[in-house]
N, C-alpha and C positions, 0 to 999 in steps of 0.2 A: 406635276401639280404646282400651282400656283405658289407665291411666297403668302399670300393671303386673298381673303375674297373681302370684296368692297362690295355692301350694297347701300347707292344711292337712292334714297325715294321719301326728298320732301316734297311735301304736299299732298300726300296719299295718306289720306284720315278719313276717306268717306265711298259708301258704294261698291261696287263691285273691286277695282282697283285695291282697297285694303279688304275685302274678302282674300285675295289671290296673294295680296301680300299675306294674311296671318297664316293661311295654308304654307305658305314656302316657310316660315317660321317655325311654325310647329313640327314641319318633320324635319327641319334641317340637323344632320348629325350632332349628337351629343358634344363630341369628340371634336368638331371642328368649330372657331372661335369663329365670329364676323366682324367687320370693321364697318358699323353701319351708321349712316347720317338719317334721319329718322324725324316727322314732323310730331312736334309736341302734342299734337290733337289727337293721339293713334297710341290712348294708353296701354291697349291690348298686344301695344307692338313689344313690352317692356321686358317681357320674359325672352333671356336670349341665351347662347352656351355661356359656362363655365372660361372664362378669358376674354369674352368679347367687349369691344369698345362702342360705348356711342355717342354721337354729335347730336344733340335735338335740335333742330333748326324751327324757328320762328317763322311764322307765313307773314312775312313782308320783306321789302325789295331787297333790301341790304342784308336781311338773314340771309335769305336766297345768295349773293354774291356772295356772301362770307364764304357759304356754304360751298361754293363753288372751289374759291380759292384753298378753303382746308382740304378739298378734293384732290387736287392737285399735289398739294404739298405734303401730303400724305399718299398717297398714290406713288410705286418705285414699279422697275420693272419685273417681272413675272409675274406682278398679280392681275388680279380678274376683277373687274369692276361693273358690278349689274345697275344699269342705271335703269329702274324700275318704274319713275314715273313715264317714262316716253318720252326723253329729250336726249339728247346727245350731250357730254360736258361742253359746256363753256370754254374750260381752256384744255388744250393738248393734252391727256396725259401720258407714262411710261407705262402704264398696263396696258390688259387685253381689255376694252370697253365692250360690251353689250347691250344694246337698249331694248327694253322688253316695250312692246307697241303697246297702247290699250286706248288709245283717244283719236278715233277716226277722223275728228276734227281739225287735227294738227297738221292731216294730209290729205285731206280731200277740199276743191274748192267751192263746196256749198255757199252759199250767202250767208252771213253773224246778221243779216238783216232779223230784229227781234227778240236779239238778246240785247242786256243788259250794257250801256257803255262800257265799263271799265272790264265785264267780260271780254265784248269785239277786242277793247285794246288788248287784254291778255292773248286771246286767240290769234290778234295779228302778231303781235309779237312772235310768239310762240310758234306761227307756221313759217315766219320768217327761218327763226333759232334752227328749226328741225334740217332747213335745207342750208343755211349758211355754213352750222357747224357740222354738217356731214362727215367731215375729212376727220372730225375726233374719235369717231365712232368707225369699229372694228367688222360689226356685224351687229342687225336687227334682227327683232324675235316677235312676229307677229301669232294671232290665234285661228285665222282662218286662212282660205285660199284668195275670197277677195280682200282680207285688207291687204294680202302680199301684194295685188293687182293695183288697189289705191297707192299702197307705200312704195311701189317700182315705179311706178308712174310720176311722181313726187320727185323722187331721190335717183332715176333714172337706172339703165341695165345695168348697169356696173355695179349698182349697190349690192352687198354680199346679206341677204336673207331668208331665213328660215321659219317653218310653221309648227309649232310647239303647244299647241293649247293644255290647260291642265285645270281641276277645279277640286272644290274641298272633297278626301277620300268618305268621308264618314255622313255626307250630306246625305245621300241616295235612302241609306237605313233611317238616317231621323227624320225625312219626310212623309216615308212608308209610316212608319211610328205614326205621327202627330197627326196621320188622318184619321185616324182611328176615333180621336177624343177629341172635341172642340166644341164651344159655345157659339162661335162662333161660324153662318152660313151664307153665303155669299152666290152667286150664279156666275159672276166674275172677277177676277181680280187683278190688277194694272199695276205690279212691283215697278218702282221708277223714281227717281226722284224730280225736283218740277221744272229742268233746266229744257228751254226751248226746241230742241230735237227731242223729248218726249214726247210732244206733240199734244199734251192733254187740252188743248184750244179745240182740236175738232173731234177728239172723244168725246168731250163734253156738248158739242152739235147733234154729233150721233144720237148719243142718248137724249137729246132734244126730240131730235126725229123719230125716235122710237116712241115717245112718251104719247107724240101729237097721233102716231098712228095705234094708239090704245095699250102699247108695249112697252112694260115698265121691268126690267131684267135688272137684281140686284147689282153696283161694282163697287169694291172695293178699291180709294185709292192710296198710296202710301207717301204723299206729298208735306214736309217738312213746313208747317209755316213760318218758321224761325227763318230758315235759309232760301225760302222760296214766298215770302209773303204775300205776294200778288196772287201767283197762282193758287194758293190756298183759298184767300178773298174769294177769286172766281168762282173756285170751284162750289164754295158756298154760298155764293148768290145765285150760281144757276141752278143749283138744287133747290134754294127757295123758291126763285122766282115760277120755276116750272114744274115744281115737286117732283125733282126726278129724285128715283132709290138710289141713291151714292152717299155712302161714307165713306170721309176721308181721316182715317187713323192714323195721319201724322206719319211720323219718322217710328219706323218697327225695329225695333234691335234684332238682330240678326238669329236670333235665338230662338226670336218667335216666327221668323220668315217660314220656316217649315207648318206652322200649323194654320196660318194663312194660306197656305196651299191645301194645305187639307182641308180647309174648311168652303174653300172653294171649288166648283162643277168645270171651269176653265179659266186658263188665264188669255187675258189679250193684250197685243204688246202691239200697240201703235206705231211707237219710235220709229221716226224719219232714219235716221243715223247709229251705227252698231259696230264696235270692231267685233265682239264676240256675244253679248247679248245674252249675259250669263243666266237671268231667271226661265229664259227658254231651253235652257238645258235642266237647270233645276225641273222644271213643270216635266219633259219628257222623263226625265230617271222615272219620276212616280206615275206618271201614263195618264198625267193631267192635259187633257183637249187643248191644243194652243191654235190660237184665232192670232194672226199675224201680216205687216205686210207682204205683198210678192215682191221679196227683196234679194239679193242675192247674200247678206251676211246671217239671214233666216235662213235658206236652205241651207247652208253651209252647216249649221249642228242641227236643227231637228226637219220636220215632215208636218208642215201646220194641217190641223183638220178642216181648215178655211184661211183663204186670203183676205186681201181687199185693200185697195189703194191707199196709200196712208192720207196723201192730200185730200181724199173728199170724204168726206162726214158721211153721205149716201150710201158709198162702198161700204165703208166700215160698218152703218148701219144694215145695210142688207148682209151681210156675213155673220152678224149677230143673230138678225132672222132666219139665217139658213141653221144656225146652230142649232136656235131654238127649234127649229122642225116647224117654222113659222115664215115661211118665204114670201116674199112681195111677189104678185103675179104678173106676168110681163103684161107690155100694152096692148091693148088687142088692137091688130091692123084691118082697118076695112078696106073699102072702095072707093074709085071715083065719083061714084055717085052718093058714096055716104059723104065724101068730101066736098061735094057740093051742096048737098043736103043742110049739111053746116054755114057753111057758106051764106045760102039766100034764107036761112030761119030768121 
């Protein structure tokens, strides 16, 4: 056993990534202390063993460094150091490093064409960071088969990685639960929040196209307009503009994410990009319809009841009408002579 365990994970305050953190928290032994660095936005992280030490780090550049360097300087050898957000340390350490994967974007080379400047820069950074400082990092901890595929690929055969997924034990009962009772009733509902590989640009087409062809299907979205303020805007101008059925409920606390599923007939999950694509496992525990795209980090945890290409709004619309038991009817093919008939009218 170690002389101590290090877990690193600033900047993990939001989404799925502090889900999985507060699950490894709360069951982590009584009996065993942690030495953790921890971002101040993640008050839920604060309850921890009886002995244990922590670093709150500040989300800006120089917390970040600091935070680096107390890594190190505190770090000896035998211990185990779980570096949580998905990056490798910055400098060397005497431990056993671990990095737990969860940002498909770190290592896959999709286009940042569409995000936010100071995102792309963070992301360029950052998929620099992943492969420079490879050498500090002991072994990686992905959640599926294909981000192993993305992060081999990246980090090349040599890299020592393993597939580990794990998610809250106690979710599966309180989703069951919370269907039971709810005001709220929805036909869809898109958990996500509104960062660019969400994709909510051409969900909101879909449901355009649904609406022009007389097909107005409740959804639910959960887009933060604090953090995401544009794509909130949108989403509320193309509801007016077009009177499509979408509310967008903001930022949901995690507490009420179970009866949002209950209150909903299916969830649809657009998303371009996934390392594990946690509400799609949430939707299957309770045997909630997932409408998703034909991707490979979808098959990888559930069996969608319908596909449909994430890049075209059509696809996604006609998947919706297959749901519905409401299918667009192919074209019908005639003849050369209907085709000339066209022709000289």
């Amino acid at each position: 056993m170690s002389e101590k365990f290090v877990l690193f994970a600033p900047g993990v305050h939001t989404g799925g990534g502090y889900t999985l953190l507060k699950e490894l928290l709360a069951t982590w032994p009584t009996d065993r202390s942690i030495f953790a660095f921890l971002d101040v936005r993640a008050p839920e992280t604060r309850s921890l063993p009886v002995g244990s030490h922590v670093i709150w780090v500040w989300p800006r550049i120089l917390n970040r460094l600091w935070a680096e360097w107390q890594l190190q300087r505190n770090c000896v050898a035998g211990d185990t150091v779980l570096c949580f957000h998905g990056l490798p340390p910055l400098l060397n350490l005497r431990g056993y490093v671990v990095v737990f994967v969860q940002n498909r974007l770190l290592f896959d080379s999709s286009s940042l064409r569409g995000y936010p400047l100071l995102t792309r820069f963070r992301l360029g950074c950052e998929r620099w960071w992943t492969r420079a400082m490879m050498r500090n990092c002991d072994r990686y901890i992905v959640q599926t088969p294909s981000m192993e595929t993305v992060v081999r690929r990246r980090l090349g055969r040599q890299a020592a990685i393993s597939i580990s997924p794990y998610m809250p034990r106690a979710l599966g009962s309180s989703l069951g639960l919370a269907a039971a009772d709810c005001s709220w009733k929805f036909d869809f509902v898109y958990v996500a929040s509104g960062d660019k590989h969400k994709n909510h640009g051409n969900l909101l087409i879909a449901w355009r196209l649904l609406a022009e062809q007389g097909v107005k299907p409740s959804l639910a979205l959960t887009v933060d307009a604090i953090n995401h303020p544009l794509v909130a805007e949108e989403i509320a101008k193309q509801t007016k503009i077009y009177s499509l059925n979408i509310i967008n409920l903001g930022k949901v606390v995690s507490d009420d994410i179970p009866i949002l599923y209950g209150a909903s007939s299916a969830l649809i999950f657009p998303s371009k990009v996934e390392s594990f694509g946690l509400p799609l496992i949430e939707a299957s525990q309770i045997g909630l319809p997932v409408l998703a795209p034909e991707l490979d980090y979808v098959r990888d945890v559930v069996e969608p009841i319908e596909t449909f290409d994430p890049e075209s709004p059509t696809s996604i619309a006609r998947a919706v009408r297959r749901f519905l038991r409401n299918p667009d009817k192919p074209t019908p093919v005639g003849t050369v002579k209907d085709f000339l008939t066209e022709v000289f009218r």
